[in-house]
BATI-866536 format. One record per atom (N, C-alpha, C, CB): residue number from 1; residue in three letters; x, y, z. Coordinates in Angstrom, 1 decimal. Atoms other than C-alpha are relative to their C-alpha. Glycine has a CB too. Example, Ala and Ser with C-alpha at 12.3 -4.5 7.8 and 13.67 -1.06 7.14 Angstrom:
! residues 2
+-----+------+--------+--------+--------+
: pos : code :      u :      v :      w :
+-----+------+--------+--------+--------+
:   1 :  ALA :    0.9 :   -1.2 :    0.0 :
:   1 :  ALA :   12.3 :   -4.5 :    7.8 :
:   1 :  ALA :    0.9 :    1.2 :    0.0 :
:   1 :  ALA :   -1.0 :    0.0 :    1.2 :
:   2 :  SER :   -0.9 :   -1.1 :    0.0 :
:   2 :  SER :   13.7 :   -1.1 :    7.1 :
:   2 :  SER :   -0.8 :    1.1 :    0.8 :
:   2 :  SER :    0.4 :    0.5 :   -1.4 :
+-----+------+--------+--------+--------+
END
This chain:
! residues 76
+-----+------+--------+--------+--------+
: pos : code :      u :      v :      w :
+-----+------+--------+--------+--------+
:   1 :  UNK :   -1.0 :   -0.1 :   -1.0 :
:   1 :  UNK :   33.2 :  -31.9 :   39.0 :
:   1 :  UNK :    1.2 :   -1.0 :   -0.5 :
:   1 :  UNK :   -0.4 :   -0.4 :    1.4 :
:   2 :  UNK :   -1.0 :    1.3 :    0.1 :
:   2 :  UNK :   36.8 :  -33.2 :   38.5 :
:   2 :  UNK :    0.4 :   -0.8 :    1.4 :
:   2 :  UNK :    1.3 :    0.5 :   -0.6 :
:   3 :  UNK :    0.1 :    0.6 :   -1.4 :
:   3 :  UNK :   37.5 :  -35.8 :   40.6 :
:   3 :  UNK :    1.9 :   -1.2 :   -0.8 :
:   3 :  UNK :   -2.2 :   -1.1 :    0.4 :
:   4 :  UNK :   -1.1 :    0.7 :    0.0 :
:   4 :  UNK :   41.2 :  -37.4 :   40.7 :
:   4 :  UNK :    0.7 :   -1.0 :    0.6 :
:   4 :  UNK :    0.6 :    0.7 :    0.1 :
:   5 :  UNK :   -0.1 :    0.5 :   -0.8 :
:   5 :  UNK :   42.4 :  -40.2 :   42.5 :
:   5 :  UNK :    1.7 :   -0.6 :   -0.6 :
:   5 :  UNK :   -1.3 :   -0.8 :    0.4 :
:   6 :  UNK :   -1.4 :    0.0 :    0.1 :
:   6 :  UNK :   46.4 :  -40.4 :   42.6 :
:   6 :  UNK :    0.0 :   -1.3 :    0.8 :
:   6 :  UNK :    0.8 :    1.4 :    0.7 :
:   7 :  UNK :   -0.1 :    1.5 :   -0.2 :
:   7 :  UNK :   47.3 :  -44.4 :   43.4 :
:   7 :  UNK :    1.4 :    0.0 :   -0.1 :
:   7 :  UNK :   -0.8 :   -1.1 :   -1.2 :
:   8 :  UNK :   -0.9 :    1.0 :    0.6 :
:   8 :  UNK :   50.4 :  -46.4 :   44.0 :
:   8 :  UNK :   -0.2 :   -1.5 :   -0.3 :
:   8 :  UNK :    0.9 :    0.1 :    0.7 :
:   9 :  UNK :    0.6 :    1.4 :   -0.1 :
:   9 :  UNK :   51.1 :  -49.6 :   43.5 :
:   9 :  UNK :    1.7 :   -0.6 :    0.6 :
:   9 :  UNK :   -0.8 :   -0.9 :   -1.9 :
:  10 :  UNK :   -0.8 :    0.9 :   -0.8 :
:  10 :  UNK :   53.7 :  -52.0 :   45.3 :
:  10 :  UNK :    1.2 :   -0.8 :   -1.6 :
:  10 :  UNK :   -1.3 :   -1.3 :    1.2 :
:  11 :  UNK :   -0.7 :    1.3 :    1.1 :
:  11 :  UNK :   57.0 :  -53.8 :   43.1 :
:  11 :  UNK :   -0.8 :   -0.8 :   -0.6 :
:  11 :  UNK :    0.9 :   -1.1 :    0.7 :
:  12 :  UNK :    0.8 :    0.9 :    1.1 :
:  12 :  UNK :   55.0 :  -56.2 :   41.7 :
:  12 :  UNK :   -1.2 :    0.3 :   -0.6 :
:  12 :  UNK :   -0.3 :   -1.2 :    0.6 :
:  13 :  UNK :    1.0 :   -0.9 :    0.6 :
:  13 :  UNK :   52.3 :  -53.7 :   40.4 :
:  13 :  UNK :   -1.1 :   -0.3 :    0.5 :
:  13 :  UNK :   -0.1 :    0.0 :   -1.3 :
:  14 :  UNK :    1.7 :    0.0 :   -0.5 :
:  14 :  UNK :   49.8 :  -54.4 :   43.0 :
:  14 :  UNK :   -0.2 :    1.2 :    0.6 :
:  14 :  UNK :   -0.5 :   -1.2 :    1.2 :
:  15 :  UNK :    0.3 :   -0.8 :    0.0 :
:  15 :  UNK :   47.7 :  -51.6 :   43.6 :
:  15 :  UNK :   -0.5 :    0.2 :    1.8 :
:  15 :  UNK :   -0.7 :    0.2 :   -1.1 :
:  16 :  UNK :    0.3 :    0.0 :   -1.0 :
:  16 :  UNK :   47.2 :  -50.3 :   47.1 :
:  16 :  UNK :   -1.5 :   -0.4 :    0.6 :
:  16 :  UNK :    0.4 :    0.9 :    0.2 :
:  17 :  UNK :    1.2 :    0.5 :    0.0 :
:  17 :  UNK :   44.3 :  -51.6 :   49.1 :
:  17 :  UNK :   -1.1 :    1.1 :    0.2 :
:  17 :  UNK :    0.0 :   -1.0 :    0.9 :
:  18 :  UNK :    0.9 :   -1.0 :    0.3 :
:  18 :  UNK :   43.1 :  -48.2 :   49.7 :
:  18 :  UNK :   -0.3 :    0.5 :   -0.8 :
:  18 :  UNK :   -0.1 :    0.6 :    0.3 :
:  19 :  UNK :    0.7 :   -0.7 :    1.6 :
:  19 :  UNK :   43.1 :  -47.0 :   46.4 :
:  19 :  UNK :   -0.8 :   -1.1 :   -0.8 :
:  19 :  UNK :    1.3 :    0.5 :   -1.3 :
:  20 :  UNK :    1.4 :    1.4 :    0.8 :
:  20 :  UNK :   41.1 :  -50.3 :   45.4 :
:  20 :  UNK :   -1.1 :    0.5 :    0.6 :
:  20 :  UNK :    0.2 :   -2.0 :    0.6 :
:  21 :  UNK :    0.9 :   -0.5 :   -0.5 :
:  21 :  UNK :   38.8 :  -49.4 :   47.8 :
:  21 :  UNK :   -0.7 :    1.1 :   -0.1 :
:  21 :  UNK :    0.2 :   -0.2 :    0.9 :
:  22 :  UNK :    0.6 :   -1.5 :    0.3 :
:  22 :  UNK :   38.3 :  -45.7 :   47.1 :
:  22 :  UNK :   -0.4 :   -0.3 :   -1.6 :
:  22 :  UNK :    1.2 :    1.4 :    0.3 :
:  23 :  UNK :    0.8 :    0.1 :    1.4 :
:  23 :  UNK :   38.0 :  -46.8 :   43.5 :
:  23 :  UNK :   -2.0 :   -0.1 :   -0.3 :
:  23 :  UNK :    0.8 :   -1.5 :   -0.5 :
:  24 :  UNK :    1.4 :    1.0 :    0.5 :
:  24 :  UNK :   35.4 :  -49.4 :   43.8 :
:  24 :  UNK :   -1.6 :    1.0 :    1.0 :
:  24 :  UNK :    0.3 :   -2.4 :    0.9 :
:  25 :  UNK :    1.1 :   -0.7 :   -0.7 :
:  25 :  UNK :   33.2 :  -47.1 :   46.7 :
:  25 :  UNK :   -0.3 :    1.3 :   -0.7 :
:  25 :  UNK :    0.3 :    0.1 :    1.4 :
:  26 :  UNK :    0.4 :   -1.0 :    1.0 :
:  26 :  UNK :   33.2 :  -44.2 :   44.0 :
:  26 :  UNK :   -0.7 :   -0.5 :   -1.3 :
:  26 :  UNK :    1.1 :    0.7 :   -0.3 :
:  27 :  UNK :    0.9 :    1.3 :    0.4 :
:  27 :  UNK :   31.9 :  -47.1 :   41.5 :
:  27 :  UNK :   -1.0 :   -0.1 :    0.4 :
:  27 :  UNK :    0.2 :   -1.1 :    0.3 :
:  28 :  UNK :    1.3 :    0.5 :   -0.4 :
:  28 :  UNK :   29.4 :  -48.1 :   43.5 :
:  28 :  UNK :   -1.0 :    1.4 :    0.0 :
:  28 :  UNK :    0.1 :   -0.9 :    1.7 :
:  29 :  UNK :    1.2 :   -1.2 :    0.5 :
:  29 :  UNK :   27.6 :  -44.1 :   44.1 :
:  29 :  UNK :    0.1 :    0.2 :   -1.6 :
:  29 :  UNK :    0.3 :    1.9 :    0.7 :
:  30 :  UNK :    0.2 :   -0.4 :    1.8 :
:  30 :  UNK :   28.2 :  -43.9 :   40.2 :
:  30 :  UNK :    0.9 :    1.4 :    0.2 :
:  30 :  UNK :   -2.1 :    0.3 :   -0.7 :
:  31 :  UNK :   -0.8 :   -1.2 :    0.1 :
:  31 :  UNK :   31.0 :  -41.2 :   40.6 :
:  31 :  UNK :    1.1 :   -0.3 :   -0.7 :
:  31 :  UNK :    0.3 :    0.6 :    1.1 :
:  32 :  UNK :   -1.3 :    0.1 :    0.9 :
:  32 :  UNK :   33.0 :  -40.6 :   37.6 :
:  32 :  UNK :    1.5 :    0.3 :    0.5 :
:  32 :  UNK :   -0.1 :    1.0 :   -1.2 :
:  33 :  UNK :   -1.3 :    0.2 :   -0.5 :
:  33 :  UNK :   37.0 :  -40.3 :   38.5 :
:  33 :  UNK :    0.9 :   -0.1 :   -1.4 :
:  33 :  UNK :    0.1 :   -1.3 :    1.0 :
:  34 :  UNK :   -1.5 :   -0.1 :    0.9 :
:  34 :  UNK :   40.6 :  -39.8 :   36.6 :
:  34 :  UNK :    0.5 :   -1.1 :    1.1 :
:  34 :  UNK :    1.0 :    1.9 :   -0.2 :
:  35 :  UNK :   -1.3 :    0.7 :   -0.5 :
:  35 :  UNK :   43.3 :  -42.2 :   37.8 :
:  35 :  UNK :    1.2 :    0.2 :    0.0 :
:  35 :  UNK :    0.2 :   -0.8 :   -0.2 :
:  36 :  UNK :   -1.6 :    0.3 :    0.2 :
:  36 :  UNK :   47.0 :  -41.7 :   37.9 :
:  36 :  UNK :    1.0 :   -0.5 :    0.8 :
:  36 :  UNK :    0.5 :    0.9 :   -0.3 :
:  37 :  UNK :   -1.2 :    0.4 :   -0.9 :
:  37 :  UNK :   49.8 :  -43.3 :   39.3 :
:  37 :  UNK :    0.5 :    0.7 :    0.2 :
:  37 :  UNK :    0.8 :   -0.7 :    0.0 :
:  38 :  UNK :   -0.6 :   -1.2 :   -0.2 :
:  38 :  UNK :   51.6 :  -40.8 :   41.5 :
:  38 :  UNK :    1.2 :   -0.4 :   -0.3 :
:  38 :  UNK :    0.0 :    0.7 :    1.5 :
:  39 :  UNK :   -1.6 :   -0.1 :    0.4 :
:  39 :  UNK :   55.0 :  -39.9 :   40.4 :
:  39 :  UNK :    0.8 :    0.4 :    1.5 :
:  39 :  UNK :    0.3 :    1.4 :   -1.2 :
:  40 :  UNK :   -0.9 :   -0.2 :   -1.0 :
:  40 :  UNK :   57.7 :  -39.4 :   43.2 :
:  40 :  UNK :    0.1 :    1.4 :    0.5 :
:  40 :  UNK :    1.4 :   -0.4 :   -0.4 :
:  41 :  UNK :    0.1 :   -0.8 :   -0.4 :
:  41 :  UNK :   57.5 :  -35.7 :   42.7 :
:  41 :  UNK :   -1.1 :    0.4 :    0.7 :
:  41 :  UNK :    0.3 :    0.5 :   -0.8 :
:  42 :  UNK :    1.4 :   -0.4 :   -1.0 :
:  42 :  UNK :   53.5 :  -35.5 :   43.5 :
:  42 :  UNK :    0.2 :   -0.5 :    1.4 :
:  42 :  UNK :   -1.6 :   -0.8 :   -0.7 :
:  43 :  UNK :   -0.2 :    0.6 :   -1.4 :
:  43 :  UNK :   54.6 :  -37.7 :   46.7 :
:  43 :  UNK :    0.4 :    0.9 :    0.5 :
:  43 :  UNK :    0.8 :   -1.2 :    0.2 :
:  44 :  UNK :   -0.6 :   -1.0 :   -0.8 :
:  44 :  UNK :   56.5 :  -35.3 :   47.7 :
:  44 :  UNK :   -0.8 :    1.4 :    0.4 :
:  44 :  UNK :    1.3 :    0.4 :   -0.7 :
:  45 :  UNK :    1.3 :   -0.9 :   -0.4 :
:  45 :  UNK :   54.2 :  -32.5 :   47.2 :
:  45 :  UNK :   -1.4 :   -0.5 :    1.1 :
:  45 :  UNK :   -0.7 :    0.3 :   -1.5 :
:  46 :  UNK :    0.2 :    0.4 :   -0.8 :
:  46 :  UNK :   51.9 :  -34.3 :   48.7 :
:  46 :  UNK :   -0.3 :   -0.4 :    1.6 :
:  46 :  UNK :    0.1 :   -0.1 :   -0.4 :
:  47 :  UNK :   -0.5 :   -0.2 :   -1.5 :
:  47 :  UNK :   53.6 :  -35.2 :   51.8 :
:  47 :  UNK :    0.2 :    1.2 :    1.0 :
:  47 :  UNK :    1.0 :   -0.4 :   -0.1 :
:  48 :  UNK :   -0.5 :   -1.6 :   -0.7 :
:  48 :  UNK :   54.5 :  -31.5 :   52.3 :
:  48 :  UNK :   -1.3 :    0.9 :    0.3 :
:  48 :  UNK :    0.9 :    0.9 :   -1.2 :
:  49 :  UNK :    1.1 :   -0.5 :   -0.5 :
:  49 :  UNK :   50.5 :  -30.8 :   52.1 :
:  49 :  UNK :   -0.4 :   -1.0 :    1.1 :
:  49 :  UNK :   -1.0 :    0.2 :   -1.1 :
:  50 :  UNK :    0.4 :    0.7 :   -1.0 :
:  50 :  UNK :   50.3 :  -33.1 :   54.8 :
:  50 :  UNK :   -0.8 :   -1.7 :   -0.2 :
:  50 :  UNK :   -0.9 :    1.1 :    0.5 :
:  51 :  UNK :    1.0 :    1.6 :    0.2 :
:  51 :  UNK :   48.7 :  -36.4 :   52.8 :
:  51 :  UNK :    1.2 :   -0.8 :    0.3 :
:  51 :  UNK :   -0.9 :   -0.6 :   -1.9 :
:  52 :  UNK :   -1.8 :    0.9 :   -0.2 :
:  52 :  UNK :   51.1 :  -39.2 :   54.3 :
:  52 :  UNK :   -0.7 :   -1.5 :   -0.2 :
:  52 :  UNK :    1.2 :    0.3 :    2.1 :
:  53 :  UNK :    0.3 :    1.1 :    0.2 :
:  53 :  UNK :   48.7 :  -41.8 :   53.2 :
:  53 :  UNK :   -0.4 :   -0.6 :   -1.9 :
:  53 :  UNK :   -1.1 :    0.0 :    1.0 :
:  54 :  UNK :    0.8 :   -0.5 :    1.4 :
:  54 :  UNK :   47.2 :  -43.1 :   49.4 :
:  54 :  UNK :   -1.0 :   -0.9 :    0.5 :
:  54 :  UNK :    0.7 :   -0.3 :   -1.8 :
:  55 :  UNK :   -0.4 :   -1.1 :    1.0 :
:  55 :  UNK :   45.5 :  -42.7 :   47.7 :
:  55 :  UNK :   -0.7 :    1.5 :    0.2 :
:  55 :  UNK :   -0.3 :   -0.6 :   -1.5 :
:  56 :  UNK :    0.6 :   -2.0 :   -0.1 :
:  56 :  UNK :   45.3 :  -38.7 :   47.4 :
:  56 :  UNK :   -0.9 :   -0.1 :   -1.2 :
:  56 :  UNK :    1.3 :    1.6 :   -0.3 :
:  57 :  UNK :    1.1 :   -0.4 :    0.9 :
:  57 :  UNK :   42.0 :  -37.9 :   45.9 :
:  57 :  UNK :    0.2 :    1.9 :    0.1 :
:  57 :  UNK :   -1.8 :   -0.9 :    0.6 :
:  58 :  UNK :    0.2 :   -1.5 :    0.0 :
:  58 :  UNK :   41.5 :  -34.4 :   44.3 :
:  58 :  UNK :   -1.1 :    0.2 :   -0.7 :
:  58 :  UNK :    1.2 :    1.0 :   -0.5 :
:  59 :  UNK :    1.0 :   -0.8 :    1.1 :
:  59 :  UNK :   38.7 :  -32.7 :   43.5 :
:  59 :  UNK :   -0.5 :    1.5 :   -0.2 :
:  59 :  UNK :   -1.0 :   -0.5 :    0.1 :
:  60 :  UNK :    0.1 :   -1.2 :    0.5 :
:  60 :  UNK :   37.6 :  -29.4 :   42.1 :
:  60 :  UNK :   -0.1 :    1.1 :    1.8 :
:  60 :  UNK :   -1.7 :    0.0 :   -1.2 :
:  61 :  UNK :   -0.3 :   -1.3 :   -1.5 :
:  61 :  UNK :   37.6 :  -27.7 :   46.2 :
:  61 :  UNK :    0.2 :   -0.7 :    1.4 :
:  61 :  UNK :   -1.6 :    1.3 :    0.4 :
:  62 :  UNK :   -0.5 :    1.0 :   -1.4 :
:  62 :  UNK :   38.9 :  -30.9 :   48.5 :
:  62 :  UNK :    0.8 :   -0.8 :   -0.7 :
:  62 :  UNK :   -1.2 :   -0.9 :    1.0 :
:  63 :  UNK :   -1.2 :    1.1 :    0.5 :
:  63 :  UNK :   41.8 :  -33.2 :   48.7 :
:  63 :  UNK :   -0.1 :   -0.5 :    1.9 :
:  63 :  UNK :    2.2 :    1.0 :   -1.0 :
:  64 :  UNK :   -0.4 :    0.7 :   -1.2 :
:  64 :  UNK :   42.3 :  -36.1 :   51.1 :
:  64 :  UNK :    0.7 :   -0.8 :   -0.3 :
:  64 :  UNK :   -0.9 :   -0.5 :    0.8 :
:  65 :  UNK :   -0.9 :    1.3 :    0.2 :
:  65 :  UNK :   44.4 :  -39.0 :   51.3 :
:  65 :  UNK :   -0.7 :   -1.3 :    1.1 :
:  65 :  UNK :    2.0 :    0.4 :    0.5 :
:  66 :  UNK :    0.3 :    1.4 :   -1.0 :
:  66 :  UNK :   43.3 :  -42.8 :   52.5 :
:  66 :  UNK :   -1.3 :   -0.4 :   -0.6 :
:  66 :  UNK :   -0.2 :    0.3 :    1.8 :
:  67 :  UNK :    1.6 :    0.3 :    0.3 :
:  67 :  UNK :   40.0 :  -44.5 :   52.3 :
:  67 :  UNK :   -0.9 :    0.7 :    0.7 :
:  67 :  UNK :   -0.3 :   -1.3 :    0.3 :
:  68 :  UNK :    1.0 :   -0.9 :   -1.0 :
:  68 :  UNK :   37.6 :  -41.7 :   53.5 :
:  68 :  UNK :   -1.2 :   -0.1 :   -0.9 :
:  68 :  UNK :    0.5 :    1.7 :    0.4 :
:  69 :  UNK :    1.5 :   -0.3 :    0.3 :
:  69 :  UNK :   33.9 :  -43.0 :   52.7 :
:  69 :  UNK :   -0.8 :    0.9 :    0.4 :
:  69 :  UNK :   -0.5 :   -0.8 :    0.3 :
:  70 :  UNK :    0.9 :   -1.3 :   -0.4 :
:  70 :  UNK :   32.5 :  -40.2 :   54.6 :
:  70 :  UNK :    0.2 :    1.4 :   -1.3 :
:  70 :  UNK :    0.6 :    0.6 :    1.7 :
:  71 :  UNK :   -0.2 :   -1.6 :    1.4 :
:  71 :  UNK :   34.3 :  -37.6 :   51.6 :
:  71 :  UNK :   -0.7 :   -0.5 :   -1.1 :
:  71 :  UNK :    1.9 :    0.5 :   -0.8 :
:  72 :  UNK :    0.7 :    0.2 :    1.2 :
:  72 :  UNK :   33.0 :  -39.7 :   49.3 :
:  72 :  UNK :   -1.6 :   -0.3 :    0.0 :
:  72 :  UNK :    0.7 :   -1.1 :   -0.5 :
:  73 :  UNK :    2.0 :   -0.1 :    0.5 :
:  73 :  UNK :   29.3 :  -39.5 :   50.1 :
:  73 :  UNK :    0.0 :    1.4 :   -0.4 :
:  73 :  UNK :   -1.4 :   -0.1 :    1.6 :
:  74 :  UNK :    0.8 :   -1.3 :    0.9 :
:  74 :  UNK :   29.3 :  -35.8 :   49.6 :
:  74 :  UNK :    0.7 :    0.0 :   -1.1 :
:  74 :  UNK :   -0.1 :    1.6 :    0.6 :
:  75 :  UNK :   -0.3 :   -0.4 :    1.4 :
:  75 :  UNK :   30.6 :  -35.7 :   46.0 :
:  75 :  UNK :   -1.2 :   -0.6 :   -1.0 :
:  75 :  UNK :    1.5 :   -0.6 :   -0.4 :
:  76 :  UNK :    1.6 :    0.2 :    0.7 :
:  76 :  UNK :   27.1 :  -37.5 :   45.2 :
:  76 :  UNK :   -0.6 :    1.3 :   -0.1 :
:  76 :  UNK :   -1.2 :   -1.0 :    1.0 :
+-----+------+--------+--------+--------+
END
């Protein structure tokens, strides 16, 4: 499964605290992941699918935005 997790990070290149968190709780079940920093255009897409939080995770037949440990148990 691909698994994507779209991140910003703040002026001084700190990384949001939910995309820290979605990181490290996909870490911990042992679930591989891509990273990228969203670009301005994916924000926008984004926003227009309704994610108005980060970070947007995608994967191969769901997308959410935020820290949602409940999505991330079923991708174990």
């Amino acid at each position: 499964m691909s698994i994507t997790i779209y991140t910003i990070t703040d002026e001084t290149g700190r990384e949001c605290s939910n995309c820290t968190a979605t990181k490290k709780a996909m870490a911990r079940q042992g679930i591989s992941y891509q990273v990228r920093e969203m670009t301005a255009m994916e924000r926008d897409t984004f926003r227009k699918a309704g994610h108005m939080a980060a970070p947007v995770v995608v994967t191969d037949s769901d997308s959410w935005s935020g820290f949602r440990p409940d999505k991330i148990l079923t991708l174990k």
